[in-house]
C-alpha positions in Angstrom: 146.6 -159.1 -56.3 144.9 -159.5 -59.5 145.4 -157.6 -62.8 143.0 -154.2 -63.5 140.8 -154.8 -66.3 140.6 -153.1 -69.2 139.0 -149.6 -68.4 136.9 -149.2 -71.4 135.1 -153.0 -71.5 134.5 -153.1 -68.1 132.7 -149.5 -68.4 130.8 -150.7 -71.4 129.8 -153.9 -69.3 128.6 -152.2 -66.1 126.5 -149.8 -68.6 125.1 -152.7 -70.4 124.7 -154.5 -66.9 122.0 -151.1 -65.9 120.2 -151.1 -68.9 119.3 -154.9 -68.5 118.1 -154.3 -65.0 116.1 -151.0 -65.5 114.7 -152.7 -68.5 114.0 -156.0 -66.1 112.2 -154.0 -63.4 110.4 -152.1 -65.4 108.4 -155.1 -67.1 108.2 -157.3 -63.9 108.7 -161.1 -64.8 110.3 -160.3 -68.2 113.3 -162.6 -68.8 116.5 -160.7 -69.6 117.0 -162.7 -73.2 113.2 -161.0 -74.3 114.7 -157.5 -72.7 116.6 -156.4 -76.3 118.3 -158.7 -78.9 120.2 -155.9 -80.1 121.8 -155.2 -76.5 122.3 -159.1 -75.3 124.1 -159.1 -78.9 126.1 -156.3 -77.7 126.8 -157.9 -74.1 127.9 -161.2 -75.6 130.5 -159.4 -78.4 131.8 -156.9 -75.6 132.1 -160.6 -73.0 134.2 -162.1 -76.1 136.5 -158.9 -76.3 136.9 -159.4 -72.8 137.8 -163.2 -72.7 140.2 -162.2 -75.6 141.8 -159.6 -73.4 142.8 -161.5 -70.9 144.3 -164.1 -73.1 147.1 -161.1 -73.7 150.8 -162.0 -72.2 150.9 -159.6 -69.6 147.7 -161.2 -67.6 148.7 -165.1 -68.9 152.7 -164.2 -67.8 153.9 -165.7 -64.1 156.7 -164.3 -62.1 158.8 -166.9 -59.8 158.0 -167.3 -56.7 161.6 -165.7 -55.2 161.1 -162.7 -57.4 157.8 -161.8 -56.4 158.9 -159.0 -54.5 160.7 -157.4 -57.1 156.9 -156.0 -58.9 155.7 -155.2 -55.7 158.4 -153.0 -54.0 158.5 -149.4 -54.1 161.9 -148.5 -53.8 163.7 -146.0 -56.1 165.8 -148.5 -57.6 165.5 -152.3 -58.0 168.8 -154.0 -58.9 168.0 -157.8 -60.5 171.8 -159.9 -60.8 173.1 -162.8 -60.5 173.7 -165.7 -63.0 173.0 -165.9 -66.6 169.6 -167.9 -67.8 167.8 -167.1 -64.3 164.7 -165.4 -65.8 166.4 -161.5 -64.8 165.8 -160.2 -68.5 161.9 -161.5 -68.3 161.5 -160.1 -65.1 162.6 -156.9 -66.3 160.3 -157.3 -70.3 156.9 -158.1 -67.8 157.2 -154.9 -65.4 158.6 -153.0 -68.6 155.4 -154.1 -70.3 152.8 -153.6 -67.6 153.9 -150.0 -67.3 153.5 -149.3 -70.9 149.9 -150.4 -70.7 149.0 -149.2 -67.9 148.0 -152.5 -66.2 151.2 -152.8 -63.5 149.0 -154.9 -60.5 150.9 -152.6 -57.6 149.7 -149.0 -59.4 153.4 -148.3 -59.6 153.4 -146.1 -62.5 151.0 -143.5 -64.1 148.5 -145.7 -66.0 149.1 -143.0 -69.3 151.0 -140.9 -70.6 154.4 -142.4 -69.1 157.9 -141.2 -70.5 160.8 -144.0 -70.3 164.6 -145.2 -71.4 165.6 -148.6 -72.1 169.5 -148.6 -72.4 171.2 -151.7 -73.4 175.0 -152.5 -73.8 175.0 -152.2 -77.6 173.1 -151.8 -80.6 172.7 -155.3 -80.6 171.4 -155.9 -76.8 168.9 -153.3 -78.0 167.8 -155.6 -81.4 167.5 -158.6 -78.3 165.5 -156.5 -76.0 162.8 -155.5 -78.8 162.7 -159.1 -79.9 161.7 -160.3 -76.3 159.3 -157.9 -76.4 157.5 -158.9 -80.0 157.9 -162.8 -79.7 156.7 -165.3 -77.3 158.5 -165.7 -74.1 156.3 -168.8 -72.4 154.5 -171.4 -73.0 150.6 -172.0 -72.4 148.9 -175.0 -71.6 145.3 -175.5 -71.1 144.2 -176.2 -67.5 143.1 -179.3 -66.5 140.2 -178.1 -64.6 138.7 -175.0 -66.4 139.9 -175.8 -70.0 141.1 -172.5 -69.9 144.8 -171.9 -71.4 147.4 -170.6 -68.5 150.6 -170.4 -68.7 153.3 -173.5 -67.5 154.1 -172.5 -63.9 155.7 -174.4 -60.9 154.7 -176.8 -58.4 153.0 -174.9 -55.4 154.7 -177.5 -53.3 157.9 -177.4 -54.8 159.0 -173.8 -56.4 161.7 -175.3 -57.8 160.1 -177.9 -60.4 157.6 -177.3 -62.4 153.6 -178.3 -62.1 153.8 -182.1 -62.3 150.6 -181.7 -64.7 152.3 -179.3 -67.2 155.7 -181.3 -67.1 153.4 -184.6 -67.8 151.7 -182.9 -70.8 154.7 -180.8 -72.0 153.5 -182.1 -75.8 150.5 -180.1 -75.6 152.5 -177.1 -74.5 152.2 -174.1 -77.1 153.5 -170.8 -77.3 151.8 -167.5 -75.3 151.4 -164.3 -77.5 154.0 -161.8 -77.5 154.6 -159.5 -74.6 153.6 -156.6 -77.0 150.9 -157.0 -80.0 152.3 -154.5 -82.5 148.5 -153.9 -83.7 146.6 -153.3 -80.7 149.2 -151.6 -78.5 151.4 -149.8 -80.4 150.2 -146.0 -81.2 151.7 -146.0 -84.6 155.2 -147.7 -86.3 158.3 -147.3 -84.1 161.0 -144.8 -85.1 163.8 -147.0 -85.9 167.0 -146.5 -85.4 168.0 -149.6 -87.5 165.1 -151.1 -89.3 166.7 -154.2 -90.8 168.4 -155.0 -87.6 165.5 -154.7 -85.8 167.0 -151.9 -83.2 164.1 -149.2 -82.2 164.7 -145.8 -81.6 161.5 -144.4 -80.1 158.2 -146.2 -79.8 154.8 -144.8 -78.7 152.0 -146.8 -77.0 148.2 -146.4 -77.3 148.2 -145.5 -73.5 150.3 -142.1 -74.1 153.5 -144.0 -73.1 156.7 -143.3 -75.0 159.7 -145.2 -74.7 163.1 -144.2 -76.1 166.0 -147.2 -76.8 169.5 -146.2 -76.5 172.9 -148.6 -76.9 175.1 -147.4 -74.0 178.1 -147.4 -77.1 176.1 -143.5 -77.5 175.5 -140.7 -75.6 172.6 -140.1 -73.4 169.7 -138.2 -74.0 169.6 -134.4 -72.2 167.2 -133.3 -69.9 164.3 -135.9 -70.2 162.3 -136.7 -67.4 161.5 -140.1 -66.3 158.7 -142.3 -65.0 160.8 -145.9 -65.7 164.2 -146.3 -66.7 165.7 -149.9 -67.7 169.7 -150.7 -67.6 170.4 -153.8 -69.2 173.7 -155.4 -68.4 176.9 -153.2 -68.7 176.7 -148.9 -69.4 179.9 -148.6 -71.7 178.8 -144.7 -71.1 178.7 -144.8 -67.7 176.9 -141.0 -67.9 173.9 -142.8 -68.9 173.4 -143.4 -64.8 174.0 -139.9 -63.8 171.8 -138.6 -67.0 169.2 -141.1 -65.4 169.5 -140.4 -62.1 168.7 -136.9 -62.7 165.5 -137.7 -64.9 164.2 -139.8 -62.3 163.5 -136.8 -60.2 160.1 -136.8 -58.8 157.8 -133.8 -58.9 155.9 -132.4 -55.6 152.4 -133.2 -55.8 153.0 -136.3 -58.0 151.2 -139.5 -56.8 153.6 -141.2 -54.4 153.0 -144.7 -55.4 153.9 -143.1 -59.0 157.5 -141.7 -58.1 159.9 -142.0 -61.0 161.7 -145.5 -60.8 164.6 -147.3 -62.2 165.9 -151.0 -62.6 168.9 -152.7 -63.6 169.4 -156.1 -65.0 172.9 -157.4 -64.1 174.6 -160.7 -64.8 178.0 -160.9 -62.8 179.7 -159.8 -65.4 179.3 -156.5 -65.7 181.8 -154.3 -64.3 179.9 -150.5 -63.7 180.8 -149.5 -60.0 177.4 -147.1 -59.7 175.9 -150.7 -59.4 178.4 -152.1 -57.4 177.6 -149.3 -54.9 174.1 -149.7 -54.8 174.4 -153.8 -54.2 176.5 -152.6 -50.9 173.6 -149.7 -50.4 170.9 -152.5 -50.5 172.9 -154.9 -48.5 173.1 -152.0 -45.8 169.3 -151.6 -45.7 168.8 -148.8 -47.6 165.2 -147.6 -48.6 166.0 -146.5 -52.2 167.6 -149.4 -53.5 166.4 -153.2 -53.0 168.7 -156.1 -54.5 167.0 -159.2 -55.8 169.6 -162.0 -56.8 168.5 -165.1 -58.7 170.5 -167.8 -60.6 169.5 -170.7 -62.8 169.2 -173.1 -59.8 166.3 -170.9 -59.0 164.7 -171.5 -62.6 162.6 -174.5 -62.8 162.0 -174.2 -66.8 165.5 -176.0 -67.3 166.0 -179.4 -66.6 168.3 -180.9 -64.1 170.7 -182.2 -67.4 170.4 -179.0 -69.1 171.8 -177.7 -66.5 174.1 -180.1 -65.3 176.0 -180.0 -68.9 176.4 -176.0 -68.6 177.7 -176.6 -65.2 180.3 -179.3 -66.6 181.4 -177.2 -69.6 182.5 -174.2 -67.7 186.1 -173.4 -66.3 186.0 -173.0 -62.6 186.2 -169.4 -63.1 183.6 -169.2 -65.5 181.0 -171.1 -63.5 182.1 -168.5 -60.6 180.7 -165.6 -62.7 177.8 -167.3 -65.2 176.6 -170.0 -62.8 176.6 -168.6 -59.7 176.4 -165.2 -60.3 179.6 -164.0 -58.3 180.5 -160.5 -59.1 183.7 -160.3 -61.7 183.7 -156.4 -60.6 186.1 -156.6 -57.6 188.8 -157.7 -60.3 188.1 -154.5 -62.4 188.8 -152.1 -59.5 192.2 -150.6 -59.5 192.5 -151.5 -55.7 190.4 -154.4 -55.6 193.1 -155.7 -52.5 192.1 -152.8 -50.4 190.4 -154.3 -47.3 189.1 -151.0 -44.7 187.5 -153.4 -42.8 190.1 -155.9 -42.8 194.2 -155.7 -42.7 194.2 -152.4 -44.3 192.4 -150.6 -41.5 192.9 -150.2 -38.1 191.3 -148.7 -34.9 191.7 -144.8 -34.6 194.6 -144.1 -32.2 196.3 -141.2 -30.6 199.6 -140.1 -33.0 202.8 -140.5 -31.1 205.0 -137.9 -30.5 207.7 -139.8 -32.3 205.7 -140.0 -35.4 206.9 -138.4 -38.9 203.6 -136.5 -40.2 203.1 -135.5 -43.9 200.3 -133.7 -45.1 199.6 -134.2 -49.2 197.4 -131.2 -50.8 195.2 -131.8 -54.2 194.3 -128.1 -55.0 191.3 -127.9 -56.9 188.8 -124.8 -57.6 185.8 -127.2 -56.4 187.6 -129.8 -54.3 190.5 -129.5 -52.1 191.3 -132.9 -50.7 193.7 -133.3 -48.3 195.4 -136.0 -46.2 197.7 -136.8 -43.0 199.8 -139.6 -43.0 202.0 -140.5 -40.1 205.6 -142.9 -40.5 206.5 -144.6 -37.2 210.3 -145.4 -36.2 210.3 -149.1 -37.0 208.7 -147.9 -40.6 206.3 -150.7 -39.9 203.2 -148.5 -41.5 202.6 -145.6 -43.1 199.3 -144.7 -41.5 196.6 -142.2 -42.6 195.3 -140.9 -39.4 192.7 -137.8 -40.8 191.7 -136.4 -44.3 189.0 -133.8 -45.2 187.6 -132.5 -48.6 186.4 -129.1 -48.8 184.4 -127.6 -51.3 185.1 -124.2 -53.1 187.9 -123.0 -50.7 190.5 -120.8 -50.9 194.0 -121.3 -49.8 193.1 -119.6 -46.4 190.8 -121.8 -45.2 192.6 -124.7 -46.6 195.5 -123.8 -44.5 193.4 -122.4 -41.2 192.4 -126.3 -41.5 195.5 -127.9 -41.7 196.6 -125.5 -38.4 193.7 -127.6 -36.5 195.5 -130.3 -37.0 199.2 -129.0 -35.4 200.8 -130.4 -32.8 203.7 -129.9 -30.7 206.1 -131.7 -33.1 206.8 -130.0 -37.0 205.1 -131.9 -40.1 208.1 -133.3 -42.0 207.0 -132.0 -45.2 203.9 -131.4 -47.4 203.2 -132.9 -50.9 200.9 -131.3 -53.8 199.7 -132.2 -57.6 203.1 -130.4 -58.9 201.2 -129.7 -62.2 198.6 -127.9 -60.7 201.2 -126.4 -58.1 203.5 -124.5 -60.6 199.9 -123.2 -62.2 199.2 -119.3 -61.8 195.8 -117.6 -63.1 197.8 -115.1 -64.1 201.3 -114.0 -64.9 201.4 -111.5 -61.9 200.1 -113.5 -59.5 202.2 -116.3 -57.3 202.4 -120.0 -58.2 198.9 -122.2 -56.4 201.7 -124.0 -54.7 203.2 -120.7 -53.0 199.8 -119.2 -52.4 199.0 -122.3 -50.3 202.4 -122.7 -48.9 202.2 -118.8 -48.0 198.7 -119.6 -46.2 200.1 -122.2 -44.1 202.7 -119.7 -42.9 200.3 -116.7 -42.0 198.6 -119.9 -40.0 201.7 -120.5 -38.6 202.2 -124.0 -39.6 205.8 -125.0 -39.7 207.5 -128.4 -41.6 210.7 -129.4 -41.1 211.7 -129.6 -44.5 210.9 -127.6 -47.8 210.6 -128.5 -51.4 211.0 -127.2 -54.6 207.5 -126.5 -55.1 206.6 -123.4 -53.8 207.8 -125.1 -50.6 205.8 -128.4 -51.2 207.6 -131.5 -52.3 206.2 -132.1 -56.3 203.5 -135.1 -56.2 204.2 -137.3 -59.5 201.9 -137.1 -62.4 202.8 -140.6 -63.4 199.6 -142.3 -62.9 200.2 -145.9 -63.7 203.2 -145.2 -61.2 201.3 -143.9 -58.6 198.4 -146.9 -59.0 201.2 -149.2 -58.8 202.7 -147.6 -55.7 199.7 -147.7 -53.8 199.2 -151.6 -55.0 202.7 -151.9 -53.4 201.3 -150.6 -50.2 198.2 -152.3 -49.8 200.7 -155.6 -50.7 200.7 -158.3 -47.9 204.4 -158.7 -46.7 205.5 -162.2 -47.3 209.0 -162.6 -45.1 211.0 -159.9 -42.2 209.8 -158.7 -39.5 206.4 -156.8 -40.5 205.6 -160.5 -42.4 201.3 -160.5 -43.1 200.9 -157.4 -42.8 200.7 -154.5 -45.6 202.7 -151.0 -45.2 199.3 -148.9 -45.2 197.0 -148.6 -42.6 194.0 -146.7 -42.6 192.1 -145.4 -39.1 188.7 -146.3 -39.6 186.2 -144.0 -39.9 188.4 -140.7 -39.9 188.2 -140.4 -44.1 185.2 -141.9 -45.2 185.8 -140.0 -49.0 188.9 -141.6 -49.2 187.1 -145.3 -48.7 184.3 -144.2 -51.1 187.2 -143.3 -53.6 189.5 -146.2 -53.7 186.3 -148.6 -53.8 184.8 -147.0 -56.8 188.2 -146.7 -58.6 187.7 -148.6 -61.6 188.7 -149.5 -65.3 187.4 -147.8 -68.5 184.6 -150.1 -69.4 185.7 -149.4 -73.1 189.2 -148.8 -72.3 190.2 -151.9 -70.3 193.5 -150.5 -70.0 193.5 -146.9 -68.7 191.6 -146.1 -65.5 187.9 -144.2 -66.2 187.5 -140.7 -65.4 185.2 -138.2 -64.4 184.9 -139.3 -60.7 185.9 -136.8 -58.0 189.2 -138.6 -56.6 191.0 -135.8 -54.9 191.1 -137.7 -51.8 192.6 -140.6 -53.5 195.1 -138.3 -55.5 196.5 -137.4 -52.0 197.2 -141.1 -51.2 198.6 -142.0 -54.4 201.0 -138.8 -54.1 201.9 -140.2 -51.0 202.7 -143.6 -52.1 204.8 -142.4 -55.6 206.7 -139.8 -53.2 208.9 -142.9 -51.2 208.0 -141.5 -48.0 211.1 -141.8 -45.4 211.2 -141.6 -41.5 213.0 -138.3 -40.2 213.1 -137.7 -36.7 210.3 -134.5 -36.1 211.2 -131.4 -34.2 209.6 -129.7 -32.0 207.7 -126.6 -33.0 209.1 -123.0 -31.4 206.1 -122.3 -29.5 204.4 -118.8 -29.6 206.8 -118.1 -32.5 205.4 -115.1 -35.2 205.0 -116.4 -38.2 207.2 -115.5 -40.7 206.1 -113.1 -43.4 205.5 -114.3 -46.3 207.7 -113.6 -49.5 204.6 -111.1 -51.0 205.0 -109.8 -48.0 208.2 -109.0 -47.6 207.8 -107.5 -51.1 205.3 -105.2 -50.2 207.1 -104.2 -46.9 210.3 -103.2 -48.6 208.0 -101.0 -51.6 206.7 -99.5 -48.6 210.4 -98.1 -47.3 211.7 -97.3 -50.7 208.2 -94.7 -51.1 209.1 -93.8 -47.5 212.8 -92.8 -48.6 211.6 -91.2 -52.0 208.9 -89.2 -50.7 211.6 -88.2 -47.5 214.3 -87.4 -50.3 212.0 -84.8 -52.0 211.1 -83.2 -48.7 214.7 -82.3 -48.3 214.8 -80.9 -51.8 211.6 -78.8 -51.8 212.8 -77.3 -48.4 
């Protein structure tokens, strides 16, 4: 599809094209040079302007061939990874670019009047990302049948080398103008946020566009809207997604083909698990997300040596990540080992009788996750066989779900966040731990064995000893009886919160060493209480069936006020008569 033309030349060359012909027909047999000097001067400056205007980057620019798709899809997000030196960051500069002037080929994006973020992993990414705007990212050459200059491109028979005629003449090669001509495009100077380092802050476009430039070191902007947003590389702030995320938000009645959109520049290196999850998203065929991956074997504008001696001066590891573009995130995820699909998970199952059955609470005031775990005889697995996650309950229908889930046989036990357990709102009022443990009674949910929690047994808040229990669980046994496989086992499909949760568990992208926050992990919690309790097989009992329940201890409180007013108000009775 070719490039719109500049709105305002074309105008003035379709009115010019009018007054030649009115002019023509009204003196038949008149030549158009006799028709008015004054307007075939005007037509040939205004057919200069034109010729200049297409000489700008953004018409001269070429996309490869493999990444064609990426300008023309209209999916929410567009994820572009893989290896480094594999053309990702110009991809990204050239759609940036034709959105600011209003000349994207696929009418992706309002042609004025645009608002848009450009994040980059630090102050200095940002200094890099203006510079590839404002200096010459290809080369031109002229072409060998129009004379014209074009830009160097590849061999239509081969996309992997480039033009045989450009490679023979790569002497008379010069450089293209800059993606962005600061005089003719720019509305006025940039705001900078560092002049001498050359890192903008805000810069407005003749077109209405404004863009704002942000290091991912800060915090993100509040409650701008969006037509474009640009990740490049890692988010140290990982809020700068959800911040985005919201801004993106289409209006009704906006043009659909103009829908808010983002995109996000990865080499395998970076570690945010928001872009993890939308790789697997794409990979499953979702609509919103599309995944283009590219390396430098793709890139035709390196030679064969160039890249051969890169190739030979990386570890093994290293041409893992930079030359083939293999994802380092898996090794920043705190259970990286955990495999649902694999030896970790297994087909859902009825529960034998035989079973020892835990049930581990994570009180919360907008999440409640809980999970059931099961411990056969052999101790071969601890198994999660159910799980659920319920959203601004109460103790009462917390527990009125865990009584679905009775059987015959008692739980042995139940575990909860001890900290939280021994909490009370208010001085009066029971421990969280009792008020849930007082629910499951009214429900008539028995366990075998009580704790010193309000009746639960105390979860630790160790984390790194939790995190490293679970590692021990999702180990691979190396020698006895249970050798290849792990303790844990996970029925597929019954929890998918609790998949979502351990995949997306992940490092503090500035604090390598302490685990990143802000995620709801309530599910996860559960398991990890599990794993730091040391779970044991006891023998279950069978329930008492049709037994009452046994009242609760604010119960028998207010029972036994009830017969001392009884006795009081019989006592003065006695007197009065």
């Amino acid at each position: 599809m070719p490039l719109p033309h500049n709105r305002s030349i074309e105008s003035d060359l379709q009115s010019l094209a009018a007054r030649m012909g009115g002019m023509s027909e009204a003196v038949p047999g008149q030549k158009h040079s006799h028709c008015s000097s004054g307007t075939s001067r005007l037509l040939a400056r205004h057919l200069c302007a034109r010729k200049k205007h297409l000489q700008m980057a953004v018409y001269l620019s070429i996309v490869l061939p493999h990444l064609a798709q990426f300008f023309s899809t209209l999916a929410k997000w567009r994820i572009i990874d893989g290896g480094n030196r594999s053309s990702k960051t110009f991809s990204c500069l050239l759609e940036c670019v034709r959105a600011f002037l209003g000349l994207d080929p696929h009418d992706k994006y309002p042609p004025r009047d645009g608002n848009s973020l450009i994040v980059g992993k630090e102050e200095d990414d940002i200094a890099r990302i203006w510079e590839g705007f404002s200096t010459p990212q290809f080369k031109l050459i002229r072409d060998e049948h129009t004379g014209e200059n074009r830009a160097v491109r590849c061999d239509p028979e081969n996309p992997l080398r480039l033009d045989p005629y450009d490679l023979a003449y790569s002497e008379k090669w010069t450089d293209a103008p800059p993606l962005i001509d600061m005089r003719k495009h720019l509305a006025s100077e940039p705001a900078w946020e560092d002049k001498k380092k050359g890192v903008p802050r805000v810069v407005r476009f003749k077109s209405g566009w404004k863009t704002l430039f942000r290091s991912s070191n800060g915090k993100p902007p509040q409650g701008d809207r969006y037509d474009l947003v640009w990740f490049d590389e890692q988010l140290l702030n990982e809020m700068f997604y959800d911040e985005a995320s919201r801004g993106l938000v289409g209006l009704i009645g906006q043009k659909p083909r103009w829908s808010p959109k983002g995109i996000w520049s990865a080499t395998a290196q970076v570690t945010n698990f928001q872009l993890d999850n939308m790789r697997l998203q794409a990979e499953g065929g979702a609509d919103f997300v599309k995944a283009f991956f590219t390396t430098i074997e793709s890139n035709p504008f390196f030679s064969d040596e160039e890249k051969k001696a890169w190739y030979d001066g990386m570890t093994p590891e290293e041409r893992e990540v930079r030359y083939y573009g293999i994802s380092r995130l898996k090794a920043k995820r705190i259970y990286g080992a955990y495999e649902p699909n694999g030896v970790h998970g297994c087909d859902p199952h009825q529960v034998p009788n035989d079973a020892c059955r835990y049930f581990i609470l994570d009180p919360g005031l907008d999440h409640c996750g809980t999970l059931f775990v099961y411990i056969d005889p052999e101790s071969r697995h601890c198994t999660v066989y159910d799980g659920f996650d319920l959203l601004k309950a109460g103790a009462g229908e917390w527990a009125a779900e865990v009584a679905k889930r009775q059987t015959d046989m008692k739980f042995e036990a139940g575990i909860i966040d001890q900290r939280r357990g021994r909490s009370s709102l208010t001085e009066k009022e029971d421990n969280v731990a009792r008020q849930y443990f007082d629910a499951l009674k009214r429900e008539g949910v028995d366990v075998r064995r009580m704790g010193s929690c309000g009746g639960f047994l105390p979860g630790s808040d160790d984390t790194e000893y939790r995190e490293q229990a679970v590692l021990n669980w999702l180990y691979i046994r190396g020698d006895g009886p249970f050798a290849g496989t792990p303790y844990l086992q996970v029925m597929r499909g019954v929890c998918p919160e609790l998949d979502a949760q351990i995949r997306n568990a992940h490092t503090d992208p500035k604090k390598t060493n302490k685990r990143a926050r802000g995620m709801v992990e309530d599910v996860l919690v559960c398991l990890e209480y599990a794993a730091g309790g040391d779970l044991q097989y006891f023998a279950p009992e069978p329930r008492v069936p049709d037994r009452e329940p046994l009242p609760t201890v604010r119960e028998r409180f207010e029972e036994k006020r009830q017969r001392m007013r009884q006795q009081d108000m019989r006592r003065r009775m006695a007197r009065s008569s």
